[in-house]
C-alpha positions as CSV (number, residue, x, y, z in Angstrom):
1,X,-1.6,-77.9,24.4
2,X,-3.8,-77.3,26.8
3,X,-3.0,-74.9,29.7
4,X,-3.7,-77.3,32.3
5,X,0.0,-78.8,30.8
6,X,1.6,-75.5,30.6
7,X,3.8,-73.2,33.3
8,X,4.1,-70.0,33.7
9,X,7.5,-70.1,32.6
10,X,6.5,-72.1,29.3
11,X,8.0,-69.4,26.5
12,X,4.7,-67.9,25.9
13,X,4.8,-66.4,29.6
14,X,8.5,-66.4,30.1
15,X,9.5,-62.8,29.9
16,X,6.3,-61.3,31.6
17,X,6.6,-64.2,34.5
18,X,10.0,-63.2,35.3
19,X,9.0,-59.5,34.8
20,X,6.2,-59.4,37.2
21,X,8.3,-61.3,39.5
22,X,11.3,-59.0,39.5
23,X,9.0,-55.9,39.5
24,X,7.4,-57.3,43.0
25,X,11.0,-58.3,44.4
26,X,11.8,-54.7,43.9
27,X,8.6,-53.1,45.5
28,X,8.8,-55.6,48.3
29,X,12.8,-54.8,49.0
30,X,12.4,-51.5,48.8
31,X,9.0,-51.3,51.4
32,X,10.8,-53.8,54.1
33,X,14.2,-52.4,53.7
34,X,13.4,-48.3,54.8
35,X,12.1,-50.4,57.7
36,X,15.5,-51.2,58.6
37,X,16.9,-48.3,57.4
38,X,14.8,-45.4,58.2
39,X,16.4,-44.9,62.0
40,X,19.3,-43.9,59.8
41,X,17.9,-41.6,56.9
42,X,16.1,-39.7,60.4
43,X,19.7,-39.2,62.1
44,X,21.5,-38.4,58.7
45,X,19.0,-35.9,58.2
46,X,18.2,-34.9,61.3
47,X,15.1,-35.2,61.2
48,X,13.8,-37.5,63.6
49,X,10.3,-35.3,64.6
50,X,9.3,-36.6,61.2
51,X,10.2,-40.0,61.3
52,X,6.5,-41.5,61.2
53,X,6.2,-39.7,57.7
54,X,8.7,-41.5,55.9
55,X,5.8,-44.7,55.9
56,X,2.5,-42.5,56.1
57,X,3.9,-40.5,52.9
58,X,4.3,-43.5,51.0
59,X,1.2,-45.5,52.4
60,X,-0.9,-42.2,51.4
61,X,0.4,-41.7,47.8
62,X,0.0,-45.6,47.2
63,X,-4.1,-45.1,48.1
64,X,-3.6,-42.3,44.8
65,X,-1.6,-44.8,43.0
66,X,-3.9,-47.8,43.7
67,X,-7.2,-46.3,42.6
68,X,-6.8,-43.7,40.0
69,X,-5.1,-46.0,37.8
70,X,-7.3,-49.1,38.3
71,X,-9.6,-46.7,36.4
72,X,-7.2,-45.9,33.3
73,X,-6.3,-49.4,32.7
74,X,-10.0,-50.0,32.2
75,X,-9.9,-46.7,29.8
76,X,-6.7,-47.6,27.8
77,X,-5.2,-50.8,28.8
78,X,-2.3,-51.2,31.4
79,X,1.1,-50.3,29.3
80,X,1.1,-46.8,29.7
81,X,0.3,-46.8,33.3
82,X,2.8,-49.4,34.0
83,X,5.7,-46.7,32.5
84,X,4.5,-44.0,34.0
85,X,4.3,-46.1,37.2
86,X,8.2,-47.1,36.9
87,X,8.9,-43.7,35.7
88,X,7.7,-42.2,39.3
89,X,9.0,-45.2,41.2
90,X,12.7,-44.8,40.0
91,X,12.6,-40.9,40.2
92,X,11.7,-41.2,44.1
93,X,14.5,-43.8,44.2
94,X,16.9,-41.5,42.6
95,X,15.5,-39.0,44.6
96,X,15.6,-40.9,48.0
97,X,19.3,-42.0,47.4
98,X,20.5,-38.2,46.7
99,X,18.0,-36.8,49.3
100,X,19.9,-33.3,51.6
101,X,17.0,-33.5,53.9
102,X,14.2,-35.1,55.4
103,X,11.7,-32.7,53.3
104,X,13.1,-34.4,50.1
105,X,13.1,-37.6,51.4
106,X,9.5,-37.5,51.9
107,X,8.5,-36.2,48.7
108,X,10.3,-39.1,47.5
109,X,8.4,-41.4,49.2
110,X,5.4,-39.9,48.0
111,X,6.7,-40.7,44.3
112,X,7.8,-44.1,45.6
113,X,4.1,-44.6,46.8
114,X,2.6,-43.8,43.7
115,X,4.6,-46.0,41.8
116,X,4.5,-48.7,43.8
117,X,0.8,-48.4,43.6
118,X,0.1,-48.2,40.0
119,X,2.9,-50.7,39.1
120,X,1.2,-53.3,41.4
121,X,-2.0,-52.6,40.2
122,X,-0.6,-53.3,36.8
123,X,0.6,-56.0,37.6
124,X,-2.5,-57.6,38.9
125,X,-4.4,-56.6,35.5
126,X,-1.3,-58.4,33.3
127,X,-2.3,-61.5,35.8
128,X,-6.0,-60.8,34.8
129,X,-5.2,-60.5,31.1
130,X,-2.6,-62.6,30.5
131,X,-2.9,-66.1,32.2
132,X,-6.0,-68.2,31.8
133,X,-7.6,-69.3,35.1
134,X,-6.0,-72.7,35.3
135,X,-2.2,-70.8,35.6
136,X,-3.6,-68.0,37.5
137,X,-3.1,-69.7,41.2
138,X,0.9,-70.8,40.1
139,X,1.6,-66.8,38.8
140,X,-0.7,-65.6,42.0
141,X,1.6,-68.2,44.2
142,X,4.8,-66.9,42.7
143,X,3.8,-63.2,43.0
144,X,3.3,-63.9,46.8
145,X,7.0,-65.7,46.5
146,X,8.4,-62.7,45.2
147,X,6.3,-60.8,47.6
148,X,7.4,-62.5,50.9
149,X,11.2,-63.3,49.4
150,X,12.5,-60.3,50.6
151,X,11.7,-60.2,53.9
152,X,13.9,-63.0,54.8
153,X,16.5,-61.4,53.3
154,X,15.3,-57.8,53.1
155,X,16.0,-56.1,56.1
156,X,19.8,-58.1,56.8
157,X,20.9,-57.2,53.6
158,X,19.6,-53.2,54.2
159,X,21.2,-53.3,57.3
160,X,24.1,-54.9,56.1
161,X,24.7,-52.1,53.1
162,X,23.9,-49.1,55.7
163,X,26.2,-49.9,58.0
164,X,28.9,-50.8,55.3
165,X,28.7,-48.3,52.8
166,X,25.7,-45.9,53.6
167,X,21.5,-46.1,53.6
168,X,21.7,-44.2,50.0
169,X,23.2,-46.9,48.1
170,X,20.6,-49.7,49.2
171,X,17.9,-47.0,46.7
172,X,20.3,-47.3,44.1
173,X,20.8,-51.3,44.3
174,X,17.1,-51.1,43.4
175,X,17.4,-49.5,39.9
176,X,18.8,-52.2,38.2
177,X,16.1,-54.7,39.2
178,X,13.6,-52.4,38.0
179,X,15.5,-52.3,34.4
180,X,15.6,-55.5,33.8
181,X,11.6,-55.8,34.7
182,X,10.9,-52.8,32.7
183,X,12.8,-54.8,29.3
184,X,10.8,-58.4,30.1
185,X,7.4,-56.9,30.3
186,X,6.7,-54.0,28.5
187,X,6.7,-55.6,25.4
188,X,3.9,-58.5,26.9
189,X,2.2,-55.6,28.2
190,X,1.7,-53.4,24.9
191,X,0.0,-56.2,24.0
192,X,-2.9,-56.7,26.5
193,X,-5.9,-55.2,25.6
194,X,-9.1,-54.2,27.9
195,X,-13.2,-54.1,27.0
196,X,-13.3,-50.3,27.8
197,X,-15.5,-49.7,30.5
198,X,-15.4,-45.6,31.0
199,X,-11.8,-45.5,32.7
200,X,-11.5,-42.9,35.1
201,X,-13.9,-40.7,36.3
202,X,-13.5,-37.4,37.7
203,X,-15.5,-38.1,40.8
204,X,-13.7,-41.1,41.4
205,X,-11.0,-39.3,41.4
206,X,-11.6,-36.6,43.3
207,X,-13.0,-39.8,45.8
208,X,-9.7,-41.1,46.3
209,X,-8.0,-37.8,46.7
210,X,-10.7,-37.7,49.6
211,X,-9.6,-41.1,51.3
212,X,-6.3,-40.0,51.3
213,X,-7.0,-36.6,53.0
214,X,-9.2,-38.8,55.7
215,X,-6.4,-41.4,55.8
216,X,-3.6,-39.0,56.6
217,X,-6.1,-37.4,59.5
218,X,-6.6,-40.4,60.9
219,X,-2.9,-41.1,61.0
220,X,-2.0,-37.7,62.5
221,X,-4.5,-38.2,65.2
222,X,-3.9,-41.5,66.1
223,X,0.0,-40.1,66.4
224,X,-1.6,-37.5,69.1
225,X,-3.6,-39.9,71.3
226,X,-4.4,-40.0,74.1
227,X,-4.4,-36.4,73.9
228,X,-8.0,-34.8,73.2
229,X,-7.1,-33.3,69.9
230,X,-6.0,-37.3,69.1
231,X,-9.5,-38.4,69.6
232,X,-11.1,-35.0,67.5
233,X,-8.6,-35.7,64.0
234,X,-9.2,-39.2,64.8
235,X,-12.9,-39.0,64.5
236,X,-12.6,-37.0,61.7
237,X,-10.9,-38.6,59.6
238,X,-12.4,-42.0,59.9
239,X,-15.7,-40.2,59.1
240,X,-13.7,-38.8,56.6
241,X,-13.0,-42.1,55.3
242,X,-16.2,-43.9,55.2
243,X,-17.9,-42.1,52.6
244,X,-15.3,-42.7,49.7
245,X,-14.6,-46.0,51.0
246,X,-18.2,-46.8,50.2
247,X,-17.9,-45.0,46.7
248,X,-14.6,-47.1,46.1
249,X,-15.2,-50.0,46.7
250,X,-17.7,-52.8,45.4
251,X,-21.3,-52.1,47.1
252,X,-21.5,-54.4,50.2
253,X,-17.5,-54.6,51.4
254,X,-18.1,-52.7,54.7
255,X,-21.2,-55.1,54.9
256,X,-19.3,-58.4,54.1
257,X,-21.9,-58.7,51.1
258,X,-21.7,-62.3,49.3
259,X,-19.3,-62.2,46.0
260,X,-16.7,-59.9,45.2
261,X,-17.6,-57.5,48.1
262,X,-17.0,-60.5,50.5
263,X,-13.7,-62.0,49.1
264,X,-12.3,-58.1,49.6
265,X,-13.0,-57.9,52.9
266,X,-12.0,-61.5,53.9
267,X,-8.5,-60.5,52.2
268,X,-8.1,-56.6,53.8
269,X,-9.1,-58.0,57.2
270,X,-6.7,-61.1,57.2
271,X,-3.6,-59.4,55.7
272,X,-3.9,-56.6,57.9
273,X,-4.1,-59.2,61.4
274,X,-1.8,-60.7,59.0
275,X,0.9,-58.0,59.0
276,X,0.1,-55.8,62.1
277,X,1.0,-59.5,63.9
278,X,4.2,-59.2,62.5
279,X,4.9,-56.0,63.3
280,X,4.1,-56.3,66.9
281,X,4.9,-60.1,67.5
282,X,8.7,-58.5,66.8
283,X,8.5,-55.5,69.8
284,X,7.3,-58.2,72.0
285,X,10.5,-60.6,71.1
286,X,12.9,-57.8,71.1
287,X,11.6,-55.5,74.2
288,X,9.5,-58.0,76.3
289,X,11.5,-61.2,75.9
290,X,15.0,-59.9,75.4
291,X,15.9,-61.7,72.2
292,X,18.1,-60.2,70.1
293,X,16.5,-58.6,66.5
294,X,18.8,-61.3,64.2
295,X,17.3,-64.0,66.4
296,X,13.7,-61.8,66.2
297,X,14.0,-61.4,62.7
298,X,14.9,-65.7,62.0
299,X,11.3,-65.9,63.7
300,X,9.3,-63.9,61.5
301,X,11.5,-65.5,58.6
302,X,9.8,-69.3,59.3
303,X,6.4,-67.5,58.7
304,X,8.0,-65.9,55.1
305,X,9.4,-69.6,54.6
306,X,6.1,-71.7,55.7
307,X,4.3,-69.1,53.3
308,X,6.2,-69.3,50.5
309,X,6.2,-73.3,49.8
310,X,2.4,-73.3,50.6
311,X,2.2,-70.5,47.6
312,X,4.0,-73.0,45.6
313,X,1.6,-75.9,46.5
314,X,-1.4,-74.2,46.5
315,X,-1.1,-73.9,42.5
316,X,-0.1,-77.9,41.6
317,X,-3.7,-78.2,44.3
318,X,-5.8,-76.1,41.8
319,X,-4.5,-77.8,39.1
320,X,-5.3,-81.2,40.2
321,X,-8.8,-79.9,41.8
322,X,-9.4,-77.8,38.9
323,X,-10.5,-75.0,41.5
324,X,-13.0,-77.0,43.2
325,X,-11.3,-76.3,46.6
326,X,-10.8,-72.7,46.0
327,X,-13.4,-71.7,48.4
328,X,-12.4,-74.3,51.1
329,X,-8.8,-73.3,50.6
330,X,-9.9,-70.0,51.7
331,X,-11.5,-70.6,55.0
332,X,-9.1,-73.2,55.6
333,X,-6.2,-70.5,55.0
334,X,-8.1,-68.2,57.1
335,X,-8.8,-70.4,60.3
336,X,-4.9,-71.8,60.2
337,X,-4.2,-67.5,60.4
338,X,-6.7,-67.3,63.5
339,X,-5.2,-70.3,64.9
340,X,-1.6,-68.8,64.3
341,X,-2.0,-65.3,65.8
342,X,-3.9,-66.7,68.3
343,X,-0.7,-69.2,69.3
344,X,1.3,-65.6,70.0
345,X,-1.8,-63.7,71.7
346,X,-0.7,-64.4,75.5
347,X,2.8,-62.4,75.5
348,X,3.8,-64.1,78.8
349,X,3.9,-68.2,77.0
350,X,5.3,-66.8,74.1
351,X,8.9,-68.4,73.9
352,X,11.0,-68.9,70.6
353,X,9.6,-72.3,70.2
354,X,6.0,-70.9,70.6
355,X,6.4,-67.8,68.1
356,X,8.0,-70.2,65.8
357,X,5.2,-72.4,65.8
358,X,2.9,-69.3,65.3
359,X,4.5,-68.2,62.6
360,X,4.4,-71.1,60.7
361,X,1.3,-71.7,61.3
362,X,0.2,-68.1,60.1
363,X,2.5,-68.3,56.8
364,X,0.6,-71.2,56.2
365,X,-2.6,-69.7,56.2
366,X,-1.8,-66.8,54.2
367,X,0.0,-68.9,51.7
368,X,-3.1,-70.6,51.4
369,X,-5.9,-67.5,51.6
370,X,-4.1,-65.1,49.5
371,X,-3.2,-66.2,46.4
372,X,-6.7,-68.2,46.0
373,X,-8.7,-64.9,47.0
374,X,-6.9,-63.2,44.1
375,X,-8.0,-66.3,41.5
376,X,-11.5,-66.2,42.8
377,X,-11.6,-62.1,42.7
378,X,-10.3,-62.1,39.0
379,X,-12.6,-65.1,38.1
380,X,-15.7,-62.8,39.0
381,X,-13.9,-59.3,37.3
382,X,-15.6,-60.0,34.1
383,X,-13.7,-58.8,30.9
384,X,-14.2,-55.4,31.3
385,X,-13.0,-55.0,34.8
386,X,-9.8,-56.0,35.1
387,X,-7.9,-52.8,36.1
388,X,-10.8,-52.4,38.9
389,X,-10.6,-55.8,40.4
390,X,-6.5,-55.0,40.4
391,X,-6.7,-51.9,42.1
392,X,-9.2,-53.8,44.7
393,X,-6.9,-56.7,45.4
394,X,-3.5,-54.0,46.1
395,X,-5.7,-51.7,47.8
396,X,-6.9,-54.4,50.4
397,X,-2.8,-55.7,50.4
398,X,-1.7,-51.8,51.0
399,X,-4.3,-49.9,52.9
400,X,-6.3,-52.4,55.8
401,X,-2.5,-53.1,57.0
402,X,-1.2,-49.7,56.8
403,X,-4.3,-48.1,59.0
404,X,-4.6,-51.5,61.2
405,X,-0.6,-51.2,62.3
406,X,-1.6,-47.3,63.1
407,X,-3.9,-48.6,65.3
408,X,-1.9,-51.4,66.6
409,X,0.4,-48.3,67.7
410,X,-2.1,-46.1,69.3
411,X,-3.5,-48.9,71.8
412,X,0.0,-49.3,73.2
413,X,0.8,-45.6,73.4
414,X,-2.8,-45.2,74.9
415,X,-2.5,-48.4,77.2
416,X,1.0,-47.4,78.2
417,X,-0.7,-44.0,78.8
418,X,-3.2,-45.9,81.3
419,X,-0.1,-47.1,83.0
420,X,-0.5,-50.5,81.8
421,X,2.7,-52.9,81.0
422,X,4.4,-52.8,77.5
423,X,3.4,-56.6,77.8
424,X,-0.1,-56.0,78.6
425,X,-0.3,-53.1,76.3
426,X,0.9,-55.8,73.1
427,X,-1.8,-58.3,74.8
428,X,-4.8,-56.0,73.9
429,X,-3.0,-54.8,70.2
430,X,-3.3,-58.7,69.5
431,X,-6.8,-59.0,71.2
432,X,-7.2,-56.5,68.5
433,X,-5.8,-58.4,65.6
434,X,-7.5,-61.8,66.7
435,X,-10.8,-59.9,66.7
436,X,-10.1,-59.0,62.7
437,X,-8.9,-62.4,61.7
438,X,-12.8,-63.8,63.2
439,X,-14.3,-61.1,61.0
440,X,-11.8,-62.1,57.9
441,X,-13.3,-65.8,58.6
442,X,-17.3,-65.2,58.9
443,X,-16.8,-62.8,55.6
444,X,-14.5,-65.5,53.8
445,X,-18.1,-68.1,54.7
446,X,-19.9,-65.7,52.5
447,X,-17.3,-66.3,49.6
448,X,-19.8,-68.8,47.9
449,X,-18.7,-71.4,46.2
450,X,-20.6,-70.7,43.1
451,X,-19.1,-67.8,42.7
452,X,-15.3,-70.0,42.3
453,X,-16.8,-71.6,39.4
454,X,-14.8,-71.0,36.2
455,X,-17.9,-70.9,34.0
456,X,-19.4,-67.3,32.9
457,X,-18.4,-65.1,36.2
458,X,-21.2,-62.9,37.5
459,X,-20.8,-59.3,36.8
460,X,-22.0,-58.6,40.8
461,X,-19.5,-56.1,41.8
462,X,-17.8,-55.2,39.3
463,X,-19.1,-52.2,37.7
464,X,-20.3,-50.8,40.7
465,X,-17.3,-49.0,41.8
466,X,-17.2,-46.5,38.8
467,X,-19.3,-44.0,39.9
């Protein structure tokens, strides 16, 4: 039968689909539940001075996570990595959930970091490996499901448990999920194999090590500002971070290079605007307009819900276009997330009716842009990068957003510092995002459409990262 006919849940796929799609449920619950959460975990542990460090910690070790082993899969294949990836993730669970103070609870996170990392990374490879192109967009669209799932429900259901029972026992609701993963796909995973292409190297290694040094700098200053010594660990550590980012990643990213280099940055750029948007657009309901965070959170929930049944559509359109569109889908998905962000730039018209609009708008242009950018990245990997192109695609999901909301946060402590408005301090954070969205869209022009073809992909890109 040909796989134009077949579904990702067809019993050749069965166990590995549901799996992957339980493995990123988990992840996802875990990452937008200590959101709701962590206020708790701080008081319980009394340690509120370090509050910040419960998401740098994890965002740091997932930069580890994310690039070392993007480099073993290429070297041995993506089994072992994926167990020693659910190993670390349930010991920080286990750890987090028996955590005595907040010292613990940040090593945990740093074991949670690393394992959500490498599992994800994985899990982008057994995509690579597993699925031929045509069922690649439906197992990229359901990923981004499972993905987005959880933050309807996510945070209520946290919240919900915490103030119940206690914040430990929403770790511990976790473990089972990841069980029943672990049984589904490890066996489909044993069985991928990889062209080797020289795995990990040690200066690749030590590269990442050094991004995640810069990283955390950059963090810690941005934390200080507008205070002097801000401005000097800011500076730092951003020029800290260019030098491995440009060993990292394919030649070109910073540069918006046509190919792989381009589809990278489109994705980075637009699911950091993306996410940062989200972040923000909340504070603004909750502490400019005076709506309540239930009614706040049913808000951002329309752009999960918008996002996910575009995921789901976005696969039956490859299939009938046979990924002639990809390309168009991209810009398209791009534009509607300019258009979205840009419908909840001016704080003072933003209204329920107006950040519902928004953020239906913007779920439907991520539905649309990320799930094809991951089908066009993997059609250009080759065979014998798989684990690289992996560790690209959940590096531009996990770091862009994780620096650009640091950001985000600076310019309204440093605006607010200026004496500026809350509102008017939000105003210029989304100025900011809107500005990265217009880059996301000139790079995603430079995806050409060439490149989206399924014939032999072009090896641009992608053994240039292994230094």
């Amino acid at each position: 039968m040909s796989s134009n006919h077949q579904s990702i849940f067809s019993p050749r796929y069965f166990a590995l689909s549901i799996g992957i799609i339980l493995s990123v449920m988990a992840v996802g619950f875990e990452g937008l539940s200590v959101t709701t959460i962590a206020p708790s975990i701080a008081g319980d542990l009394n340690g509120l001075s370090l509050f910040g460090w419960i998401f740098s910690t994890y965002l740091l070790a997932q930069i580890i996570g994310t690039l070392v082993v993007g480099r073993i899969i290429d070297k041995r294949g993506p089994a072992a990595p994926f167990t020693y990836a659910l190993l670390l993730f349930i010991a920080g669970l286990v750890a987090a959930a028996t955590a005595g103070d907040m010292y613990i609870m940040i090593g945990s996170r740093a074991l949670q970091g690393l394992g959500a990392g490498a599992m994800m990374t994985c899990v982008y490879t057994a995509i690579s490996l597993s699925y031929p192109d045509e069922l690649r967009a439906k197992i990229l669209g359901a990923f981004g499901t499972a993905y987005v799932l959880p933050s309807m429900l996510g945070p209520y259901v946290a919240g919900l448990i915490a103030d119940q029972w206690s914040w430990r026992f929403v770790f511990w609701g976790i473990l089972p999920v990841l069980v029943v993963s672990a049984v589904l796909s490890l066996p489909a995973f044993r069985k991928l194999k990889v062209q080797q292409t020289g795995g990990a190297s040690a200066s690749s290694t030590w590269m990442a090590l050094l991004l995640t040094m810069g990283t955390g700098l950059f963090l810690v200053g941005l934390s200080m500002l507008p205070g002097m010594m801000g401005f000097v660990f800011a500076l730092i550590g951003l020029v800290g971070m260019i030098l491995p980012l440009r060993q990292l990643l394919p030649k070109g990213t910073l540069t918006l290079r046509r190919g792989m280099p381009a589809i990278l940055a489109t994705r980075g750029l637009f699911f950091a605007a993306y996410a940062s948007t989200q972040n923000f657009l909340v504070l603004a309901l909750i502490d400019v307009k005076g709506i309540t965070p239930s009614q706040a959170g049913l808000i951002v929930a329309s752009a999960a819900l918008s996002w996910c049944i575009i995921s789901y559509l976005q696969g039956r359109w490859d299939a009938a276009d046979q990924g002639r569109g990809r390309h168009m889908r991209i810009i398209l998905g791009v534009f509607l997330l300019a258009v979205g962000i840009a419908i909840v730039f001016w704080i003072p018209v933003v209204s329920v009716a107006v950040a519902v609009m928004g953020q239906i708008t913007a779920g439907v242009g991520i539905g649309l842009a990320h799930p094809v950018s991951g089908v066009v990245a993997f059609s250009q990997a080759g065979e014998g990068g798989a684990g690289q192109t992996s560790a690209n695609l959940q590096f531009a999901d996990s770091f862009t957003p994780g620096v650009v909301i640091g950001i985000g946060g600076s310019i309204l402590v440093v605006c607010q510092a200026a004496g500026m408005s809350l509102q008017s301090g939000l105003i210029v954070a989304m100025g900011f995002h809107l500005l990265l969205i217009v880059i996301s869209l000139t790079a995603s022009t430079r995806i050409s459409p060439q490149s989206i073809r399924k014939a032999a992909p072009k090896k641009e890109g992608v053994n240039i990262i292994v230094h």
